[in-house]
Structure formats: structure tokens, C-alpha cells
LOMI-191652 format. One record per residue: x negated, y, z negated of N, C-alpha, C in turn. Coordinates in steps of 0.001 Angstrom, whole numbers, plus 524288, in hexadecimal, padded with zeros to 5 digits. Layout:
// LOMI-191652
XYZXYZXYZ ...
END
This chain:
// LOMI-191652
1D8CCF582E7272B1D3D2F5A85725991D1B2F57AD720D4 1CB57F577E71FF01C9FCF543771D941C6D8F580971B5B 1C946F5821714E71C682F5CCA7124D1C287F59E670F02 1BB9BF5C6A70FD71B83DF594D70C0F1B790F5B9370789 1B9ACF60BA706B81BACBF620F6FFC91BFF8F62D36FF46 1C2E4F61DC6F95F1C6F1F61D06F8741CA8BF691B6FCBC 1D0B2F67856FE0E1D1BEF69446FFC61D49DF6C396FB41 1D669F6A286F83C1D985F6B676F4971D873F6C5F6EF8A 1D9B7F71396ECFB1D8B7F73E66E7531DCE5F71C36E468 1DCA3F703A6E0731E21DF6FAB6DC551E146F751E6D8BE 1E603F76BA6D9621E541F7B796D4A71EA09F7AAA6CF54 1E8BDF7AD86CB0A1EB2FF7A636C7121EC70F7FCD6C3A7 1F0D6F811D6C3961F33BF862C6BFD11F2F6F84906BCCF 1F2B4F84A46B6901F4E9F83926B10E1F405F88A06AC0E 1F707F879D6A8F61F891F89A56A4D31F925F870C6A02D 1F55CF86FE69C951F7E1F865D696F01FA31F7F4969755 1F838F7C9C699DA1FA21F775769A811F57BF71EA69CEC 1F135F7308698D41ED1FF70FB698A71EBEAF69D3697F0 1EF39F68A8696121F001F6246696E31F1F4F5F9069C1A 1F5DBF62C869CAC1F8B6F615C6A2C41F4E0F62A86A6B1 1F17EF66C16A5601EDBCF68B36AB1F1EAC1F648F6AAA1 1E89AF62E46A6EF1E3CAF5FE96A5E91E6B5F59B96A880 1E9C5F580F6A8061EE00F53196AACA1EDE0F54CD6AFB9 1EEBAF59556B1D41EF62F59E06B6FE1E8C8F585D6BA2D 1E685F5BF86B66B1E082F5C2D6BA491DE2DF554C6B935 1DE6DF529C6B5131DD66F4D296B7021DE6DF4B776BA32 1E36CF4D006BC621E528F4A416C2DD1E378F4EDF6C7B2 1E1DCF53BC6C6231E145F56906CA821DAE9F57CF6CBCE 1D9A2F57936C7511D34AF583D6C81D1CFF0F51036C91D 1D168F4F136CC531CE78F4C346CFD61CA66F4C226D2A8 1C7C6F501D6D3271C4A5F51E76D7121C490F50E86DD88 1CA09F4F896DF9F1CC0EF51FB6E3591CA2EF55786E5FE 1CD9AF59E16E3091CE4DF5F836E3411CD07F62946DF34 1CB8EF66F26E2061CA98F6AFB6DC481D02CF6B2D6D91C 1CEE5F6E186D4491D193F6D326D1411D212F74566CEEC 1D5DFF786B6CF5B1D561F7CD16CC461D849F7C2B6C925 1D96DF7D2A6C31C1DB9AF7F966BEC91DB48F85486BF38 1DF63F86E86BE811DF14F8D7F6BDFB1E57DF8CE06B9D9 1DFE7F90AB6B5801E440F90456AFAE1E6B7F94F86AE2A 1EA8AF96396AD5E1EDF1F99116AB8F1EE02F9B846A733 1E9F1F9DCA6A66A1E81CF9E916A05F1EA64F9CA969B29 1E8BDF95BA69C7C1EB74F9253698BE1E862F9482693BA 1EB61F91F668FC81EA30F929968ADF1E70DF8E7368618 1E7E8F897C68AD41E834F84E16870B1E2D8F8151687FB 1DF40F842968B5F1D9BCF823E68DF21D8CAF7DE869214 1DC42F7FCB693F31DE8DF7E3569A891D8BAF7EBA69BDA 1D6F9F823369DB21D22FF82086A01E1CD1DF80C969EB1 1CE51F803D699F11C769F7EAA697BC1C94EF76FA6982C 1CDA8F758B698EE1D05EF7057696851CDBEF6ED769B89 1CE82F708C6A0EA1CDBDF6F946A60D1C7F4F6FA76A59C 1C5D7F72946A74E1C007F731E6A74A1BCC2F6E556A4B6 1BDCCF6E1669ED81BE1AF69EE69CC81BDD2F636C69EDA 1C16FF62376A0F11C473F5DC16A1B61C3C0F5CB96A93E 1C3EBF61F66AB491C3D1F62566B1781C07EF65C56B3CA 1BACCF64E86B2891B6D3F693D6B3511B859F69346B9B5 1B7ABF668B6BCB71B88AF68F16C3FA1BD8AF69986C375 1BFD8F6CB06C1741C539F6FC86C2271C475F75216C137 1C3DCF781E6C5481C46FF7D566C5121C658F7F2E6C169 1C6B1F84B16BE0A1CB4AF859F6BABD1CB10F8B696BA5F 1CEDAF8E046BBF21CFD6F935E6BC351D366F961A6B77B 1D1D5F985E6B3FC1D352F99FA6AFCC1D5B0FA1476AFF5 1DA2FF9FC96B10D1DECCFA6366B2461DDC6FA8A56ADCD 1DBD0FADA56AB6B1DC8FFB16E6A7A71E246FB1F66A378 1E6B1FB05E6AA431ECCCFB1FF6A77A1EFEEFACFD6AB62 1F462FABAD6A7091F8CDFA6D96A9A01F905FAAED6B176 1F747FA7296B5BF1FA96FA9D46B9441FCFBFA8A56BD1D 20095FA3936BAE2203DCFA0D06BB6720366F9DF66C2B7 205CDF9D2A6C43A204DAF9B036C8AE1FF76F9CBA6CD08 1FDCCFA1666CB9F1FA5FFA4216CD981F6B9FA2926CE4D 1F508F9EFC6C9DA1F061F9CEF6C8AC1F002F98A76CDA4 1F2B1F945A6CEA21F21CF93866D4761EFCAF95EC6D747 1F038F99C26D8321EEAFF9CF16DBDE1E70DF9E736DB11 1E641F9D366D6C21E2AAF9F596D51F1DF21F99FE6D6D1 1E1F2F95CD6D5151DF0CF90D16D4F61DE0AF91F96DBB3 1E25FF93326DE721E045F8FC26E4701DC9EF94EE6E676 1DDE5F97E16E2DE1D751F9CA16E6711D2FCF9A4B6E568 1D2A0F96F06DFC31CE75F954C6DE6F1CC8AF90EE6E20D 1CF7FF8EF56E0E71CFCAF88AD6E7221CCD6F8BAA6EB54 1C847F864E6ED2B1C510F867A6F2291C74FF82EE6F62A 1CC69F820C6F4F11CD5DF7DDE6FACE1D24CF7EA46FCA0 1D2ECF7C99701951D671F7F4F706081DC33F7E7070357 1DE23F7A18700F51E368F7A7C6FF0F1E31FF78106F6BE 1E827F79646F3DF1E7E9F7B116EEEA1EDF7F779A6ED3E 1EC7AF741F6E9711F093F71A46E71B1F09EF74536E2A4 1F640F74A86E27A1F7C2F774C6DCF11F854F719E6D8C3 1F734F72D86D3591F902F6E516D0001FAA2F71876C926 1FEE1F6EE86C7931FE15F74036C2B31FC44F6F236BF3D 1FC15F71BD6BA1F1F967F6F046B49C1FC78F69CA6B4E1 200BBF68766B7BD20380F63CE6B6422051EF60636BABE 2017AF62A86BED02027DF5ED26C43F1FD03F5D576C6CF 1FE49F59936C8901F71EF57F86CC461F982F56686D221 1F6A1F54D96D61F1F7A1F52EA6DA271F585F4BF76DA2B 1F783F4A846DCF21F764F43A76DC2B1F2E4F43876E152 1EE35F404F6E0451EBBBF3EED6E2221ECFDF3F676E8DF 1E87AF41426EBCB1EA63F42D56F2531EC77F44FB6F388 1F05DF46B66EFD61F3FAF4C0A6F2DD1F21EF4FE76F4AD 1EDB0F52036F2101EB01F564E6F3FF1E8CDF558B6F8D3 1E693F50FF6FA481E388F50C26FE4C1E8FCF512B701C1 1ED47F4ED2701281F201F4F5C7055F1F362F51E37068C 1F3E4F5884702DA1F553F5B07702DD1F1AEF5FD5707F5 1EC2AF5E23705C31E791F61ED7090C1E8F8F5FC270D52 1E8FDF5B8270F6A1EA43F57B9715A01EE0AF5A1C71620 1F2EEF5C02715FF1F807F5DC3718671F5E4F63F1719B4 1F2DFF65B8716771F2ECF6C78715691EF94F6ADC71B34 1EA0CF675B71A4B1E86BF698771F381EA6DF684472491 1EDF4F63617257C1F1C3F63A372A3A1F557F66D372B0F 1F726F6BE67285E1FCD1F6E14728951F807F72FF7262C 1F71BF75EC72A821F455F7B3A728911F810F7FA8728AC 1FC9DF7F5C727DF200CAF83747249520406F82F57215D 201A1F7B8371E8B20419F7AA171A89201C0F7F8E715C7 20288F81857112720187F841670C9B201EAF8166708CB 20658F7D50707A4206E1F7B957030120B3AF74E270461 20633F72537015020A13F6C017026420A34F6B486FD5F 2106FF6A586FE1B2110EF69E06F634213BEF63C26F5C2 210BBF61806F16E20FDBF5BC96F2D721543F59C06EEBE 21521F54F56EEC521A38F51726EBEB218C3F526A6E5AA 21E26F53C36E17721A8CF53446DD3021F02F51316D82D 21909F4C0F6D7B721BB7F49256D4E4219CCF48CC6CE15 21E7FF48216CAE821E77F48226C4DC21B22F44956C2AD 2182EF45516BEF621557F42376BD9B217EFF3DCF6B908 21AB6F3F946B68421EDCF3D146B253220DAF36E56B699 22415F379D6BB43225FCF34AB6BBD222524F316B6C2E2 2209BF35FA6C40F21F44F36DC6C99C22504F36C96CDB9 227EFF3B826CAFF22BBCF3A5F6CFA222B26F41956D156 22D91F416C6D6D822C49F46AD6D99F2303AF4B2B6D726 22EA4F4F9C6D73E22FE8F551A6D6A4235B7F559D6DA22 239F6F58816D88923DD7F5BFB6DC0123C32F5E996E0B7 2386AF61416E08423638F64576E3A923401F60266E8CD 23141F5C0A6E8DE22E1CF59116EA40233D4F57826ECA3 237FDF54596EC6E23AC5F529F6EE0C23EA9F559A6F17F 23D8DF59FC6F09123EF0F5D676F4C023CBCF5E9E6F8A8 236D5F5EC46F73E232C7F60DD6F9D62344CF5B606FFDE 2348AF571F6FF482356CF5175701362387CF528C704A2 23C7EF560D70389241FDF560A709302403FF599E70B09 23D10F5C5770C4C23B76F5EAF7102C240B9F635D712E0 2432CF663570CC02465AF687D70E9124573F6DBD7110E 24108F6E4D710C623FA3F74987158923C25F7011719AE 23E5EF6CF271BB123C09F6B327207323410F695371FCE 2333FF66A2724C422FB4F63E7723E922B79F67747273A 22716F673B7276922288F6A3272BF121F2BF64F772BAE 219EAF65A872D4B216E7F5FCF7321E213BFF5F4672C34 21450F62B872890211A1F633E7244621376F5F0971F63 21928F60417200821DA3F5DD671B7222220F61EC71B5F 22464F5EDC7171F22AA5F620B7156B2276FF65D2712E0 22A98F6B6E71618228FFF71ED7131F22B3FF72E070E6B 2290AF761D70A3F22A26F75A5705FA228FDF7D0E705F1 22C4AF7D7B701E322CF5F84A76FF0622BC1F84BB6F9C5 22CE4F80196F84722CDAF806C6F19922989F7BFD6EED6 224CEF7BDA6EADD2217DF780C6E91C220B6F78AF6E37D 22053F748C6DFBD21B38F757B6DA82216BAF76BF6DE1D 21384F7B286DB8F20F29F7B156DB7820ACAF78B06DB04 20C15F751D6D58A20847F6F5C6D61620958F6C086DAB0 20DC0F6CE66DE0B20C65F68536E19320A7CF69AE6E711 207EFF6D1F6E88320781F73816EC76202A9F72936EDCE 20059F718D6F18A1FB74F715B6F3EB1FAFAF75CC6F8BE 1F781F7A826F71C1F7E7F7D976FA101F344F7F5D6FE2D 1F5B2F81A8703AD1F15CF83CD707021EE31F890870480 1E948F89556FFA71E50CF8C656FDFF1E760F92CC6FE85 1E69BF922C705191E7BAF97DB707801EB7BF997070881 1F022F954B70A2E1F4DFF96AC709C61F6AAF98F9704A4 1F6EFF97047005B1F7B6F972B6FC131F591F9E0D6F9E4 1F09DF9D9E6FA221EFB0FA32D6F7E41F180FA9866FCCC 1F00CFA56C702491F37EFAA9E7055C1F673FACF0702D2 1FA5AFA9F3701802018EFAB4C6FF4C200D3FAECB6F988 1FC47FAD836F86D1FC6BFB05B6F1151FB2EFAD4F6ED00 1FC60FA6BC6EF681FC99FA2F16EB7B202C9FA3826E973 20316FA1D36E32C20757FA2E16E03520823FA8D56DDAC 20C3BFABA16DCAB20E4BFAE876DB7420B06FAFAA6D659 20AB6FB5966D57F208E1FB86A6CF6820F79FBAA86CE17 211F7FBB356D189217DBFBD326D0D221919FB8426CD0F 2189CFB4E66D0B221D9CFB02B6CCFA21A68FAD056C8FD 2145BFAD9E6C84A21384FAAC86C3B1212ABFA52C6C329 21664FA25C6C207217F8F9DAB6C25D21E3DF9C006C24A 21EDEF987C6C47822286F96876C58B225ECF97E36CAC2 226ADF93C26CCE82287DF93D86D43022625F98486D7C9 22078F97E96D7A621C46F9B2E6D8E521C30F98986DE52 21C92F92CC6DDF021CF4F907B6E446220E9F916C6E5FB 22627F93E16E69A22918F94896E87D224DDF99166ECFD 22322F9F626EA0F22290FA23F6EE0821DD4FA0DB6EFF7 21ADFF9E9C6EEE0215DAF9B446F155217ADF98A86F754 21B96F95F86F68421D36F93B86FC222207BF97866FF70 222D1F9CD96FD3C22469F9EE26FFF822050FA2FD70473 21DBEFA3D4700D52193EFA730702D9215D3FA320706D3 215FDF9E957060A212FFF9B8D709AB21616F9AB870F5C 21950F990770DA421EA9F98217140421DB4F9DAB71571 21E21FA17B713D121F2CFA67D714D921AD8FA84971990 21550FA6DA716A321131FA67F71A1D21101FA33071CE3 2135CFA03271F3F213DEF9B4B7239D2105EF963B72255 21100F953371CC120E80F908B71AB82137CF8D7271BE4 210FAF868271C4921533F83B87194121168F8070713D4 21828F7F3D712AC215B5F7BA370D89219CAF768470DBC 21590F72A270CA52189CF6E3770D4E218D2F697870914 21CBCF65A0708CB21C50F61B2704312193EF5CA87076A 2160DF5AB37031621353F563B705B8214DDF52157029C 2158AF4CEB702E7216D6F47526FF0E211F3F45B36FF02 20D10F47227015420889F45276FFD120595F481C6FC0B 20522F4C4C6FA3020648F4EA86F664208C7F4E1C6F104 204D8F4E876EBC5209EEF4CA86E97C2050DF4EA56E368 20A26F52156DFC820829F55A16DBD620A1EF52956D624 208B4F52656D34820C22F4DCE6CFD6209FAF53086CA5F 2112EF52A66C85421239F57DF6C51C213A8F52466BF98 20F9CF549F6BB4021147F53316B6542130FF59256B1AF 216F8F5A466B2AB21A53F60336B0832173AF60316A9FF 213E6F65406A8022125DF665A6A3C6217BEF67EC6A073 218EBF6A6A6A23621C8AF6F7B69F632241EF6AC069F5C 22760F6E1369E1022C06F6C3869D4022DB8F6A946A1CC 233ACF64936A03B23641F64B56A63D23787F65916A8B0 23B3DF6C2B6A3C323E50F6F826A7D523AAEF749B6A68B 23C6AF787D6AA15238E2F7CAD6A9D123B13F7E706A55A 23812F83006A2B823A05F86DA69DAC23DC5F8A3369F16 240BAF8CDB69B8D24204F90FE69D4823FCBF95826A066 23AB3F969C69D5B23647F9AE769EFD23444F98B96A585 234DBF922F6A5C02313BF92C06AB5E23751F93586AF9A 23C11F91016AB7B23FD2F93D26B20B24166F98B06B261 23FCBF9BDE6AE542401EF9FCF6B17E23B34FA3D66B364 236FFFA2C36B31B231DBFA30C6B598232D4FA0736BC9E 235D2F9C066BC9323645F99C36C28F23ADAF9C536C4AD 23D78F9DE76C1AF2426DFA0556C5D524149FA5606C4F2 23E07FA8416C32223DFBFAEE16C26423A69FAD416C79A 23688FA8F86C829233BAFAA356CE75235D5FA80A6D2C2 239F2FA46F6D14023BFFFA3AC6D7242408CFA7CC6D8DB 24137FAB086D57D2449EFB0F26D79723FF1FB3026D7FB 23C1CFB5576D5CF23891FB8456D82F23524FB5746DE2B 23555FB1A46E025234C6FAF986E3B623985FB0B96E93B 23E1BFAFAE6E7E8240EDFB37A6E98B2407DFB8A56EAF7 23ED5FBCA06E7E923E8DFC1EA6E97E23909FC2BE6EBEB 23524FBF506EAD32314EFC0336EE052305AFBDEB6F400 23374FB9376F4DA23349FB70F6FA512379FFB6626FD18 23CBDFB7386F9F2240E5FB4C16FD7F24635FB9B86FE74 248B5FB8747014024D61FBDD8702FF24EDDFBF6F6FE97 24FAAFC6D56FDEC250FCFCA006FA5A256FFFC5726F90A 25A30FC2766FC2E25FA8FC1D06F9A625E51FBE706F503 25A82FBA786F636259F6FB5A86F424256E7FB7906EF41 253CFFBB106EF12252A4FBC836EA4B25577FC1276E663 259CAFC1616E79A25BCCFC38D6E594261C8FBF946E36B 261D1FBBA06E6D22664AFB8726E5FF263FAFB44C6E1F1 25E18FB38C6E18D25D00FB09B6DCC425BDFFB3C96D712 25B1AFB80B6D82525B31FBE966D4542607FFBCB46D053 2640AFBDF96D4C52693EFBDBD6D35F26A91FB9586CD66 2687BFB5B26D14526A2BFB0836CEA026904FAF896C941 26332FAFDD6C8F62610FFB1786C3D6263EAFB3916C0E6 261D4FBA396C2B42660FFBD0A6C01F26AC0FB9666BC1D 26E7AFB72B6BFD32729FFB7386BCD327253FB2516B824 26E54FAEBF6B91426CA3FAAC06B4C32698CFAD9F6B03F 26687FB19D6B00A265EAFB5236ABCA26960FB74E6A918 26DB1FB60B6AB3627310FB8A36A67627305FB5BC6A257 27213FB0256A2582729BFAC4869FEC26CEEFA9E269F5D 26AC6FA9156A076265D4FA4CA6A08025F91FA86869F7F 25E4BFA6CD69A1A259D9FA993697DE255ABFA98A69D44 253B8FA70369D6524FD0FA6296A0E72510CFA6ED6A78D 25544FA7CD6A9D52561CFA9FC6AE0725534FAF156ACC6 2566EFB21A6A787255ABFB7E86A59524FCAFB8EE6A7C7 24C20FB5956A4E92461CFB4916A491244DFFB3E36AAFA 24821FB1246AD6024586FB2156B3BE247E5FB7E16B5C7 24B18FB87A6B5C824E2EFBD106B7BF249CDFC3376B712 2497DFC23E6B07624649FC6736AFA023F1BFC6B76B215 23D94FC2706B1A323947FC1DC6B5F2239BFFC2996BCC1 23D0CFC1086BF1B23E44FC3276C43F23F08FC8906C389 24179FCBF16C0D0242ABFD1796BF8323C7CFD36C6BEA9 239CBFD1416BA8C23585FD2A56B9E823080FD3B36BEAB 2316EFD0076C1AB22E16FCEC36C6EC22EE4FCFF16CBF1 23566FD0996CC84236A8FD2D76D210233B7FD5D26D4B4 2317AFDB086D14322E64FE1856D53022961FDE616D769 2279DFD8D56D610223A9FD8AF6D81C224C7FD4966DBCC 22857FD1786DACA22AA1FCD016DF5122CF0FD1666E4C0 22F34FD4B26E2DC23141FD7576E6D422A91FDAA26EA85 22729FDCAF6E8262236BFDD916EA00220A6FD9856EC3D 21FB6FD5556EBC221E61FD08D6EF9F2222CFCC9E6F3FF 22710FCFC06F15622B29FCE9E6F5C0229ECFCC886FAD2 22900FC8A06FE3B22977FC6EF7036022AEDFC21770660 231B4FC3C770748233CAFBE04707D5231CAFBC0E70C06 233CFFB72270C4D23091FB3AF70F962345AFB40B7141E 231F7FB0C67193E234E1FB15771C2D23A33FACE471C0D 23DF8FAF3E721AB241EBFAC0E7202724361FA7F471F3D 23DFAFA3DF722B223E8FF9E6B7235423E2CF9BA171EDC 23827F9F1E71BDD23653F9D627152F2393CF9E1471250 23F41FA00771175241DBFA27E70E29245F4F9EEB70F45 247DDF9C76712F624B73F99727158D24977F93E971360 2447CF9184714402427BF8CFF711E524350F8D2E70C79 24013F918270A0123EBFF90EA7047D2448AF910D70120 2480CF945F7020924D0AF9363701E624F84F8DF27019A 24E19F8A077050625001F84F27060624E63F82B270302 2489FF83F87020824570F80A66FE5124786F7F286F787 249D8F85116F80724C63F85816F227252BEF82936F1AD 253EAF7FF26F5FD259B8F7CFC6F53E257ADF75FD6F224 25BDCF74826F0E025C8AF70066EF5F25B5FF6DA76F481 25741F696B6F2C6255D9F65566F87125914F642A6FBB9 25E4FF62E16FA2D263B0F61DF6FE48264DCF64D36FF0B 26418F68B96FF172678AF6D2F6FF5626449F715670425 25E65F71007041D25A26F72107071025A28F6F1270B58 25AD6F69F370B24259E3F66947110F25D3DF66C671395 26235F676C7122F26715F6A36714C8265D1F6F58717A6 26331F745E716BA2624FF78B27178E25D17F782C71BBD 25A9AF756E71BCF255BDF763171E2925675F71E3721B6 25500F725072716255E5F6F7872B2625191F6A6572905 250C3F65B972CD324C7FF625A72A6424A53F643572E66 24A52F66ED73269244DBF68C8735EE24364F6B75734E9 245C7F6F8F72F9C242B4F736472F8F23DA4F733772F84 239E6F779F72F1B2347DF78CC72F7E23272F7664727E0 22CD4F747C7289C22D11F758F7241F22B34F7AE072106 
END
């Protein structure tokens, strides 16, 4: 299909990190594609800096931080059929987008092609990306199926995407794409990795995460657990926790946030089915350890 207006929205989250956005949108505001900012009720004049500097860049200004959500906000705003995610510190490399819209429109139950993504420091590829490559949940006519993505590297189907809810107000931020893809397989999407595709991440923030952001990511990948996957398994990663809070400040700090959040994870409770729970499961093994487990015919 030969689209004569852009097919593709870029939407940009940020927070409080106004130099790096402003680096990002030199490479993303091309006039391509539209371009949304939707700000996080930065502090530091994120949005007047944009406006400024990138007058055809949309810019949506949140009242309150609302953390991954704001995505969500950007692609309602978006007028076109599919929505690249990019955060304050990633862009897409020239054509990908257009590669990305070409696959969405040959594969009309693709949802989400999440592209190669490479470092800007040294241009070498991501963990994730190199997994994404073995095609360890099997291949479809689309590509190797994928469960798990960055967000900056996520090119999504518009409607698919908001069907599902978008991202989580439960989890906030951090491994928000985990239940994003569950809820999508769930609804009989696929999502697939493309090598023509390709998101190039220059990291704002530290090398390793903080204390505060691991346990923000593991208080939601147990609450991800109790909201999509078998009562054992969320209770066998409960467990686990648990017993690293005897000892470890910040497992305390996730522990007590899953405690805090359960009555409402348990009220949105709806695991997925068995097959999605069986993949996404696989997805979470060590690459050798996954291609062993998953046939190579499997489905993707």
C-alpha cells in the first residue's frame, strides 16, 4: 500500500529531561512524520524549549507525572493508522518507519513490530535485540514472534494498541510492555521483530538502574503476574520476593508496593490463555535455554 500522507505518528513521553529531548527531536522531527511530545509535567521548560526550537511538533502538556500513560495519550492524539513510540533519548534511523508501516500493511494482524535497537555510544545492538534474532518463540510469514520489547523500539497498530487500554495506570512505569503484549496475544494479535527496523537508544539516566527504579520494575513484573498469568506463578514469584526482603532494602520497597496494589491487580485480574502464558513464559528464559523449549516450527 502506497500511503500519500504520512502513515506513521512518532509519539514522545518525557519528563524533566529537556536537553536529551531536544537531541532526540533533531533526529525525529524531520518532517517525515508527525511528531507528538506529551510532557509529564516537567519542571525544567520542556515544553516551552520544544515549541521554541520545534514549532510543527505537537506538544501535549499533562497537569500531573502519568508515567507511561502518557503514550497513550500521545497516540489518541495521533491522526494516523499506526504510532512509533520514541522516549526523550531514542529516535528511529532514517526509513524505518516507512518499513515498519509496509510490514503493518502486509500482515493485517500484525499489532506491534519492534525494530533492532542499536546504542548510540558504540552502535552495537541491545540484549534484547539479540534475542529478539533467534527467533526463540518461533517465526510467522510476518517474522520471529516476540512477547517482550523497549518501548522506544515498538511501532504500533493505532487501534490495536488503544483496543487493549494502551499502557497500564496500575503499573505506572516500568515493564509496562510486558502486560501490553500480553493483552495483545491475548486478543489474537501478533507482534513481531523486524531487522529492517531499527531504534537507536542514546541512555540519559545511569548504566545501571537505581535502586528506586529496580524496585519500581520488579514490584510490576509481580504485579504483572497476578494480573495475567496462573494464580501458582504469581504467587511463586510473591514468594520469592518475599524472601529477598529479609535482607535487601529495596526488594522491601518492591514487596511493599505489590502489597500496596494487589486489591486492584486482583480486580483486573484476567489470565491469558494457555498458549499466551506458555509462550510468554519461554520468552522470559535465557535464549539457550528458550530455543531448547520451543520447537523451531513453532507458530510465531
Amino acid at each position: 500500500m502506497v500511503h500519500s500522507e504520512p502513515a506513521v505518528s512518532v509519539v514522545v513521553a518525557t519528563r524533566d529531561r529537556r536537553e536529551s529531548l531536544l537531541r532526540s527531536l533533531a533526529r525525529l522531527d524531520d518532517g517525515a512524520h508527525p511528531v507528538v511530545v506529551v510532557d509529564n509535567a516537567s519542571t525544567d521548560g520542556s515544553a516551552a524549549a520544544v515549541r521554541a526550537q520545534h514549532p510543527d511538533v505537537d506538544v501535549l502538556e499533562l497537569p500531573a507525572n502519568a508515567g507511561a500513560v502518557a503514550r497513550t495519550d500521545g497516540a489518541r492524539h495521533a491522526r494516523t493508522q499506526y504510532v512509533a513510540f520514541a522516549d526523550d533519548d531514542s529516535w528511529w534511523e532514517p526509513g524505518s518507519l516507512d518499513a515498519a508501516a509496509a510490514l503493518l500493511d502486509a500482515h493485517p494482524r500484525v499489532a506491534v513490530v519492534v525494530g533492532r535497537v542499536r546504542m548510540a555510544g558504540d552502535g552495537s545492538e541491545d540484549a534484547v535485540t539479540r534475542k529478539h534474532r533467534l527467533a526463540v518463540l518461533g517465526r510467522s510469514p510476518a517474522g520471529p514472534g516476540v512477547l517482550s520489547f523497549p518501548a522506544f523500539a515498538a511501532v504500533v497498530r493505532r487501534d490495536a494498541y488503544l483496543g487493549v487500554g494502551g499502557f497500564s495506570r496500575l503499573l505506572f512505569f516500568g515493564g509496562e510492555e510486558h502486560l501490553l503484549a500480553l493483552d495483545l496475544a491475548a486478543a489474537g494479535w501478533d507482534l513481531v521483530f523486524s531487522e529492517d527496523v531499527v531504534a537507536w537508544h542514546d541512555p540519559a539516566g545511569p548504566d545501571r538502574p537505581s535502586a528506586a527504579r529496580w524496585s519500581l520494575q520488579t514490584r510490576n513484573d509481580v504485579l504483572v503476574d497476578w494480573l495475567r498469568r496462573p494464580l501458582p506463578v504469581a504467587l511463586a514469584a510473591t514468594g520469592r520476593l518475599a524472601r529477598r526482603a529479609r535482607t535487601e532494602p529495596a526488594a522491601r520497597t518492591a514487596l511493599a508496593g505489590v502489597v500496596r496494589h494487589l486489591p486492584a491487580a486482583l480486580r483486573q485480574r484476567r489470565p491469558v490463555p494457555a498458549e499466551v502464558e506458555r509462550r510468554f513464559a519461554t520468552a522470559q528464559l535465557p535464549a539457550a535455554t528458550a530455543q531448547r523449549v520451543v520447537s523451531p516450527a513453532a507458530g510465531g
